[in-house]
C-alpha positions in Angstrom: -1.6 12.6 -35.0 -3.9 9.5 -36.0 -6.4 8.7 -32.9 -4.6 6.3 -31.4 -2.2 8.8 -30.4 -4.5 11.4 -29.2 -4.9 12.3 -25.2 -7.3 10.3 -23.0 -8.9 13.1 -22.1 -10.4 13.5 -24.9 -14.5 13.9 -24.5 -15.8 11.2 -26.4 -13.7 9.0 -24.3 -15.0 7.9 -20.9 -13.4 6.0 -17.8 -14.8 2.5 -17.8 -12.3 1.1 -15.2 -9.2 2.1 -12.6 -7.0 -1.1 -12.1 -4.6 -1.0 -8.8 -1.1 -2.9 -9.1 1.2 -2.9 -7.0 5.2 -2.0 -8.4 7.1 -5.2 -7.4 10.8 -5.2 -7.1 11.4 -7.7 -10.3 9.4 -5.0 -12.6 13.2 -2.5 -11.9 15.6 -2.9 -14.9 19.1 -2.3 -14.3 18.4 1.6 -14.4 16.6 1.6 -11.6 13.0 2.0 -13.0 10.6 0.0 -13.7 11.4 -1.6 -17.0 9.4 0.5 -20.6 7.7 -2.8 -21.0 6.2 -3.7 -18.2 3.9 -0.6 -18.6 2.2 -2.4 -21.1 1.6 -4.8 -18.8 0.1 -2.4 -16.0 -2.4 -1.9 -19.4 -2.5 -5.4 -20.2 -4.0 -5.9 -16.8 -6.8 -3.2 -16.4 -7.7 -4.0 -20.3 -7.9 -7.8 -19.3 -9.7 -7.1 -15.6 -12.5 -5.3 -17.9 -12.9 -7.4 -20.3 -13.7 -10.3 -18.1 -16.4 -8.1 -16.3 -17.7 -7.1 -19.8 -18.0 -11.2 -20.8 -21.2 -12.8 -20.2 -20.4 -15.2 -17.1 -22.3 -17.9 -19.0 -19.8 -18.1 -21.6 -16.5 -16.5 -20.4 -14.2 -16.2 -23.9 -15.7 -19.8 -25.2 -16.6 -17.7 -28.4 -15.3 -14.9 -28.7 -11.6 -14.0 -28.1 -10.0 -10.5 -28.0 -6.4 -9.3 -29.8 -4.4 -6.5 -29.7 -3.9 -4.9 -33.3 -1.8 -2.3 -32.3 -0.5 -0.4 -29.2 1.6 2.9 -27.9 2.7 3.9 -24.7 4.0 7.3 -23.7 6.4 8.0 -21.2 6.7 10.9 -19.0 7.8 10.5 -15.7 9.9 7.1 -14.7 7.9 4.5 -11.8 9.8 3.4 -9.5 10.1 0.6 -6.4 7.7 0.7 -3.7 4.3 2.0 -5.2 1.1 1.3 -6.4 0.2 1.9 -9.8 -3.4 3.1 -10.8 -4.1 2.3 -14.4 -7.4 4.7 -15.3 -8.6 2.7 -18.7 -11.0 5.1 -21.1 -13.2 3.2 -23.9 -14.2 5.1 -27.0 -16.7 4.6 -29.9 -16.9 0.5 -30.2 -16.5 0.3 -34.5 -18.1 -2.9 -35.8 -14.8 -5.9 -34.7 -12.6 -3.3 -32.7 -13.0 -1.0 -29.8 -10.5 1.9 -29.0 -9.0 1.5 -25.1 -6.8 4.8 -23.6 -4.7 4.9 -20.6 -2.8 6.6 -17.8 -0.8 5.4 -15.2 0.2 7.3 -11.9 1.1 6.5 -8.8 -1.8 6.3 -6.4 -2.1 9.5 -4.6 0.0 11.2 -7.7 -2.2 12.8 -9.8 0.6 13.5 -12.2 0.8 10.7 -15.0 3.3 8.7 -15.4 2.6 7.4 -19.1 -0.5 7.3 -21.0 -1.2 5.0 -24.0 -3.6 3.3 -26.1 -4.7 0.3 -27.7 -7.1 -0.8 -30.4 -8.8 -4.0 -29.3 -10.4 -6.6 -32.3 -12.9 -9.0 -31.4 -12.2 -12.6 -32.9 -13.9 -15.8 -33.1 -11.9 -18.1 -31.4 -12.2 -21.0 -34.1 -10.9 -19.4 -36.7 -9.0 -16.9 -34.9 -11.0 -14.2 -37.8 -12.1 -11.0 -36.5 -15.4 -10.6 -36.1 -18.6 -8.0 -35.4 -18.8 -7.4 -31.4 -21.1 -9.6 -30.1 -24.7 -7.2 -29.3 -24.3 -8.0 -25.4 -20.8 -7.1 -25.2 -21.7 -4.0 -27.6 -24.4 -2.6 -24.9 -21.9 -2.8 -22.2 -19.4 -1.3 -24.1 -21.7 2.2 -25.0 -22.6 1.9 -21.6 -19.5 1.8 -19.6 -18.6 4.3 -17.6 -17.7 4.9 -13.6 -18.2 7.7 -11.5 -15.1 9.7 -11.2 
């Protein structure tokens, strides 16, 4: 499949960020697991929590905004009420508007996933809402992000 589909494991990925959340009882549908779209919120999150320590503190999104153009989650196992979610975000290759993001979610101590998924994110200007090149100092941080694991 294309490469948005493709494992997070892959090598040319690397883990940039691990976001914590905890499950809370509202995120249960009437199956008793946590609702299919609130895992795109767990990603929402980490991908948001990032990004804001990626943005120049001088200028926090004045600028330069961020969009989704597309996203996928898959589901393997189903989350459940009480836990803690630990959303591992990888980055990939920043192109010249857009930056590939990968994800898993397990349960903290699990180290089974839950889901992974992936999202491509565009860089905008914020006037005109057009996409636009990645600003240079957000650019460096993205080729250099990376934790210890």
């Amino acid at each position: 499949m294309g490469a948005l589909y493709d494992s997070p494991m892959d090598e040319s990925r690397r883990l940039a960020h691990v976001e914590r959340i905890p499950i809370r009882w509202g995120d249960m549908d009437a199956m008793g697991h946590v609702n299919n779209t609130v895992y795109f919120r767990f990603m929402e999150q980490a991908r948001i929590s990032w990004f804001d320590s990626l943005v120049p503190e001088d200028a926090p999104w004045q600028s330069t905004g961020i969009v989704i153009a597309n996203s996928s989650c898959n589901y393997k196992r189903a989350l459940t009420y009480p836990g803690t979610v630990e959303v591992r975000l990888y980055v990939g290759a920043p192109g010249g508007a857009s930056v590939p993001t990968f994800y898993e979610l397990r349960l903290v101590g699990d180290p089974v996933p839950y889901a992974d998924g992936a999202a491509v994110v565009v860089f905008v200007d914020m006037k005109t809402q057009k996409s636009r090149r990645i600003p240079e100092d957000i650019r460096g941080r993205l080729e250099r992000a990376a934790i210890e694991t």
